[in-house]
C-alpha positions in Angstrom: 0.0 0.0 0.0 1.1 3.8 -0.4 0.5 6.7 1.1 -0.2 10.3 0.2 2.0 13.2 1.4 1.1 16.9 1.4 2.0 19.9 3.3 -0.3 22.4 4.4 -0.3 25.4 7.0 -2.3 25.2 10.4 -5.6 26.6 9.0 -6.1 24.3 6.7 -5.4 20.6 7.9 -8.8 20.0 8.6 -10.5 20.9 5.5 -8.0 19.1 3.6 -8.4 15.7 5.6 -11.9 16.2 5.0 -11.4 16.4 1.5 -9.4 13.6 1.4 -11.4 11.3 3.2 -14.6 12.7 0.7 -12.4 11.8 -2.6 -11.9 8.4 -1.3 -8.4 7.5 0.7 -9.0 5.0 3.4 -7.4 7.2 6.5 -5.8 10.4 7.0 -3.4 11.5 9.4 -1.8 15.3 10.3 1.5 15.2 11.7 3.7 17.6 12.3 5.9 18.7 9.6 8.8 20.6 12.0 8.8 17.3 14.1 12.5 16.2 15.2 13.7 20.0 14.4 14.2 23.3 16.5 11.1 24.4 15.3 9.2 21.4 17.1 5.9 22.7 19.2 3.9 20.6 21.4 0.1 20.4 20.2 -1.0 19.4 24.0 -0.7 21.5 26.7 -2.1 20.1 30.1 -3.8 16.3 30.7 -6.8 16.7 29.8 -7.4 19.8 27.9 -7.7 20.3 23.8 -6.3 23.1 21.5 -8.6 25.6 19.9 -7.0 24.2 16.6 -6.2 20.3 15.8 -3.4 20.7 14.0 0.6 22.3 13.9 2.0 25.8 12.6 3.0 23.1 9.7 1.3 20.1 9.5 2.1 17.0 7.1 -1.0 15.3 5.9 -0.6 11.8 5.5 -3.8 10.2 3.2 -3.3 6.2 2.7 -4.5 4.9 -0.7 -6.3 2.3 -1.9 -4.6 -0.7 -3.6 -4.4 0.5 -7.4 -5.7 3.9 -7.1 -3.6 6.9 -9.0 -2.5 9.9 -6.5 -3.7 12.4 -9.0 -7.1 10.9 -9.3 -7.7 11.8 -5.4 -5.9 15.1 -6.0 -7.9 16.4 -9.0 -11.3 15.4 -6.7 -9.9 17.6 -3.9 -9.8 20.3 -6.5 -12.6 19.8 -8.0 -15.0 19.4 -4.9 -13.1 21.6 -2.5 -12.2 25.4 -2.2 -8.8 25.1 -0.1 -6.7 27.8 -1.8 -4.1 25.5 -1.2 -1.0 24.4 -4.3 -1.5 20.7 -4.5 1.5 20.4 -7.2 3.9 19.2 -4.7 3.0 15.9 -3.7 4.8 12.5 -2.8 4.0 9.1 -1.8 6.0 6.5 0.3 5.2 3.0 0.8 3.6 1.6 3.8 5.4 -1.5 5.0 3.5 -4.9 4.8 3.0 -6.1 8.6 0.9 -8.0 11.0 -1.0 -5.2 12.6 -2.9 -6.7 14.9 0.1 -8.2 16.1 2.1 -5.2 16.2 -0.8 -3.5 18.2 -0.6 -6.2 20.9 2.9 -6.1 21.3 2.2 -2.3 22.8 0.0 -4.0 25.7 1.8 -6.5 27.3 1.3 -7.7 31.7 1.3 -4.9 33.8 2.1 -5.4 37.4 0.3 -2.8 40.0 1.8 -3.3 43.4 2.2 -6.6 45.3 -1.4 -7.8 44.4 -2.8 -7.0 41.0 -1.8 -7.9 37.4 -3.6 -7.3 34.3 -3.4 -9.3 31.5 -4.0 -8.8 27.9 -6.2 -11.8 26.6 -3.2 -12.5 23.9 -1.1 -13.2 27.1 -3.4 -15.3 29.1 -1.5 -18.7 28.6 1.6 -16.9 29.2 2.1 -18.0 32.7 3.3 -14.5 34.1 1.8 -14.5 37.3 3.3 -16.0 40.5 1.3 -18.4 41.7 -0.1 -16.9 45.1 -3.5 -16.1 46.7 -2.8 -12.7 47.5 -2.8 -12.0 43.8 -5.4 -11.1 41.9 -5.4 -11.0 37.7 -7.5 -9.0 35.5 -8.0 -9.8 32.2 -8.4 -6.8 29.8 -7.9 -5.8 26.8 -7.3 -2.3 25.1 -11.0 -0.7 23.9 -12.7 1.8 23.3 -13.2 3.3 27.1 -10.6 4.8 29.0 -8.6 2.4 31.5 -6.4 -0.3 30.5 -4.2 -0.2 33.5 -1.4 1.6 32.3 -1.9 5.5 33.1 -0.7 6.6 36.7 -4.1 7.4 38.0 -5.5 4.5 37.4 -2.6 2.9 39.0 -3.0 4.8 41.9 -6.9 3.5 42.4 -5.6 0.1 42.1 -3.0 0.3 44.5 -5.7 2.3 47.1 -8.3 -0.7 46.4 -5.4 -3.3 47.0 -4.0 -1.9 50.4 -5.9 -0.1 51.7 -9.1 -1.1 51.4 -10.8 -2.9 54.2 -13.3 -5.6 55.0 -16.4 -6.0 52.4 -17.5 -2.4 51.5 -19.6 -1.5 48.8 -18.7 0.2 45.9 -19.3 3.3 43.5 -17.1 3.7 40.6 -18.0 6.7 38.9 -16.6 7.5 35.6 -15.9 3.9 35.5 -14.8 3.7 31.9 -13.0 -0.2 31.6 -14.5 -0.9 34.7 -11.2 -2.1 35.6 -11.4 -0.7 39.3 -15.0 -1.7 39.9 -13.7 -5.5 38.4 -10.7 -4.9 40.4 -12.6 -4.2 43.4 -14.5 -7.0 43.7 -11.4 -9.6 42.9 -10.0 -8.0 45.7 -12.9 -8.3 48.0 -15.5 -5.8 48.1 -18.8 -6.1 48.5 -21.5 -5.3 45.9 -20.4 -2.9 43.4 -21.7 -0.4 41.2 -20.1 1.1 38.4 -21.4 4.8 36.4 -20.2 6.0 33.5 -22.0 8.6 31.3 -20.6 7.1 27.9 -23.0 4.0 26.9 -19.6 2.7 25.4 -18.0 3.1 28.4 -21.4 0.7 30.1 -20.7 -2.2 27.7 -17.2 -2.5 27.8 -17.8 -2.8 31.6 -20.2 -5.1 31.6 -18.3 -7.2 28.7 -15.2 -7.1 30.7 -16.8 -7.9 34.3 -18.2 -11.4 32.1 -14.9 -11.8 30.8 -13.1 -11.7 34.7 -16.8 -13.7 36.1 -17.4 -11.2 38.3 -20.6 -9.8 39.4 -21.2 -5.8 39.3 -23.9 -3.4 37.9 -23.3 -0.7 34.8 -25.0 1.6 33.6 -25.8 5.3 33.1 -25.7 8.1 36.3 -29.6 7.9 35.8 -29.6 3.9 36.2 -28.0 4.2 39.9 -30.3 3.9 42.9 -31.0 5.9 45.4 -28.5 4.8 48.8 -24.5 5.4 49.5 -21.5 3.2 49.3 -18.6 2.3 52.0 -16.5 3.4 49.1 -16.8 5.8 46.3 -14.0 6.0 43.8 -13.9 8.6 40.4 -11.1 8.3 38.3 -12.0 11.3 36.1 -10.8 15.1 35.7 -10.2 17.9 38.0 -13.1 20.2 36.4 -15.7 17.5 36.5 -14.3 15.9 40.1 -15.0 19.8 41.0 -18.9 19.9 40.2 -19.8 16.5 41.4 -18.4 17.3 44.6 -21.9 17.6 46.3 -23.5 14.5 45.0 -20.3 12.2 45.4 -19.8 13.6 49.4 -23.4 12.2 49.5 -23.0 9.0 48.1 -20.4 7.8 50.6 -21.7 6.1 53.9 -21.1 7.5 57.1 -17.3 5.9 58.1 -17.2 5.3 54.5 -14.4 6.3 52.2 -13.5 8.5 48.9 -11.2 8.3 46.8 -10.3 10.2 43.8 -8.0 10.6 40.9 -7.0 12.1 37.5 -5.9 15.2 39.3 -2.9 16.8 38.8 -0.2 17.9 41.7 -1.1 21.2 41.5 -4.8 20.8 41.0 -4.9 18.3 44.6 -5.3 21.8 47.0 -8.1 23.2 44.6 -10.2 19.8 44.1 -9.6 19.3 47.9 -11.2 22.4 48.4 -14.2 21.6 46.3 -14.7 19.0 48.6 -13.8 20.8 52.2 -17.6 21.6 53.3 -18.4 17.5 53.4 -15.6 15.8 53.3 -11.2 16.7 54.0 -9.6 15.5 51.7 -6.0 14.9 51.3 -2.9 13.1 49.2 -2.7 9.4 49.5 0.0 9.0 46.7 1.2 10.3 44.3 2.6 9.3 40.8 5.0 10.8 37.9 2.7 14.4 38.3 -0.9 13.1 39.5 -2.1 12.3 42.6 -4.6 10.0 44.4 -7.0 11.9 46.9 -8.3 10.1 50.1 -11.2 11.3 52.6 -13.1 9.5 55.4 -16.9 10.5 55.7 -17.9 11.6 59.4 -20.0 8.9 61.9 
């Protein structure tokens, strides 16, 4: 297979992928053309946040072709159907390497380890024998998708490591923003009591539910209008620090009295202003923190 290869200023990436896609190339990518040179700019500022414009000062826009399928046909459609301004004259193509992709995607997720007591396990790795043999250790076994949590990010390995030492007796459970469901699953391997997982993203509800079959255990997902009425020995949001902000009220009010909260996907420097979004129900402080986030821990009054 080939791909396409154009340049084209900040402004007008977009319209031109669009274009692209419209004349018939199977994918387009933007990359940035200064890339590896002085000139190099980040896209991304903060975790978590998006730029105004989805694309570099100079951007390289990568189309891949169809087997057979002539460069200048897919050029002269671009003119023809859209008004870009842009000089389309200088063109190349490059060849796109024959490979197992599905293979080469796996071999990016391999066994994570989190602490003394979890391990998650890509299903391409199940036979693998990994794990120590041990009943203190729990496996989980996931697989990348479409919802946010595959083990690997620092936050998420912060919840894990709360759930797996310092979590106590048979609590109940709220995991809201539960995305994987991996903490929810994780939860109840490790011992928890009936659990409850929220997520707002119907994606995010299936691949829970799929994933809890997949591990055999038993939890409920669904939507934030799904959950009962009731509170939870522990409540657990893995999100962002603007959302962990607003749902400050009605996540102090799902935890049971003794019970605990935890949260994550803030940043170092966000824990003081999320822990004061919290201060009228609940103090919250650092449990642990991890390569710039940090895990946030608070015991509800008797």
């Amino acid at each position: 297979m080939r791909e396409l290869v154009l340049n084209c200023p900040e402004a007008a990436a977009e319209a031109l992928s669009d274009a692209l896609l419209e004349a018939g190339v199977l994918s387009v990518s933007v990359e940035d053309a200064d890339r590896d040179t002085e000139a190099e700019q980040p896209l991304f500022g903060e975790p978590g946040t998006e730029p105004e414009v989805q694309a570099w000062q100079h951007n390289r826009v990568v189309a891949l072709l169809p087997d057979g399928v002539d460069p200048e046909h897919i050029l002269e459609a671009v003119r023809v159907n859209a008004d870009l301004g842009l000089d389309l004259s200088h063109w190349e193509t490059r060849e796109v390497p024959d490979a197992d992709w599905v293979r080469v995607t796996q071999s990016q997720f391999g066994p994570i380890q989190v602490g003394e007591k979890v391990w998650i396990i890509p299903s391409w790795h199940r036979d693998d024998q990994i794990v120590p043999a041990s009943d203190d250790v729990v496996t989980l076994e996931l697989d990348p998708g479409l919802a946010f949590g595959t083990g690997s990010h620092p936050t998420t390995h912060l919840c894990l490591e709360w759930l797996s030492e310092a979590m106590t007796g048979s609590p109940t459970l709220l995991d809201y923003g539960c995305g994987s469901g991996i903490l929810a699953i994780a939860a109840r391997k490790l011992g928890c009591g009936p659990a409850w997982a929220v997520d707002i993203d119907p994606q995010a509800v299936t691949s829970t539910q799929y994933n809890a079959s997949v591990n055999q255990v038993q939890l409920q997902a669904g939507l934030p209008d799904a959950l009962p009425e009731g509170d939870f020995g522990v409540v657990m949001a893995n999100i962002l620090s603007n959302p962990l902000k607003i749902l400050a009220p009605m996540l102090c009010h799902r935890v049971s009295p003794g019970g605990h909260l935890v949260l994550s996907g803030v940043l170092e420097r966000q824990a003081e202003e999320v822990a004061q979004a919290y201060a009228p129900w609940i103090a919250m402080s650092v449990w642990k923190a991890r390569d710039g986030w940090v895990c946030l821990h608070g015991q509800r009054g008797r």
